[in-house]
C-alpha positions, 0 to 999 in steps of 0.5 A: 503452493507457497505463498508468494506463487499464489500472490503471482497467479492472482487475477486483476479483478482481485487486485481492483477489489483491494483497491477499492477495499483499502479506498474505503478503510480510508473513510475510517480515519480520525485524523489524517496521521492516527490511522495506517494509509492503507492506499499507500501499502494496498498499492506497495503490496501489488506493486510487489506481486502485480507489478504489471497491474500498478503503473504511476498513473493508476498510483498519481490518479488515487493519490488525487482521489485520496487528497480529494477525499481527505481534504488535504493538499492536492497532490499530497498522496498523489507524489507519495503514492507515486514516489513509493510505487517508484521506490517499491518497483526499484526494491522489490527486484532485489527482494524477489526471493526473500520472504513476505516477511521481508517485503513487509518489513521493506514496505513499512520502512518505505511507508515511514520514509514517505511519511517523514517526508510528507511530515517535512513539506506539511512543515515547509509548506505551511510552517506547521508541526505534524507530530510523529507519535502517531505514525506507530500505526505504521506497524501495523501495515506488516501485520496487515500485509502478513494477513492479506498474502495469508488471505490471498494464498488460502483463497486461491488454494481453495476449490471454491474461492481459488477460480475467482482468485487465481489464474 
């Protein structure tokens, strides 16, 4: 089974736990730019392979959760997330055949995109720099998102984990 049928066949429960795994990651951050959003690729990921389970508002209402959590703008991650579930929904169709490489490369190009421009309103809004040097970390969403389709695949091709995962 490839890869990419296996990311088809996963269940809604799986796509809640990565969610909830990626919310958690969040909690690791130094300061806000040093480390990967991981909310942010979480839900480019499902909204490749799932993207009947990612709607705006379930991406709206955990860009509120991680503004909360973060102590930044409200609304910051909320118009990002949905902004990039948008862009992501309008790519992903013409990706349909590529690769997971291909769809990791497209989204960490989303995800630099969109903080460039979160970069770009902190400095409109507040009149304050943000440095870019930090946004590196953003490599390494492909090496996460290789490894997480990798997971994922392995898993629903396995006899025990496999009824859990897939479909």
């Amino acid at each position: 089974m490839r890869i990419e049928q296996a990311l088809l066949t996963v269940k809604t429960r799986v796509v809640i736990l990565s969610l909830i795994v990626a919310w958690a990651l969040s909690f690791l951050t130094i300061p806000q730019t040093v480390w990967l959003d991981w909310m942010g690729f979480i839900l480019l990921f499902w909204t490749v392979y799932q993207p009947s389970r990612i709607s705006y508002v379930l991406a709206f209402g955990l860009g509120i959760l991680m503004d909360v959590q973060q102590a930044g703008v409200l609304g910051q991650h909320a118009l990002m997330y949905v902004w990039l579930v948008f862009a992501m929904g309008l790519v992903a169709q013409r990706l349909q055949y590529s690769s997971v490489l291909m769809h990791a490369l497209a989204a960490t190009g989303l995800m630099f995109v969109a903080q460039l421009l979160r970069a770009l309103g902190h400095l409109v809004f507040t009149g304050e720099t943000v440095s870019l040097a930090p946004m590196a970390w953003i490599l390494l969403g492909v090496a996460g998102w290789l490894f997480l389709a990798w997971l994922i695949a392995r898993g629903a091709e396995s006899r025990t984990v496999g009824s859990w995962l897939a479909d």
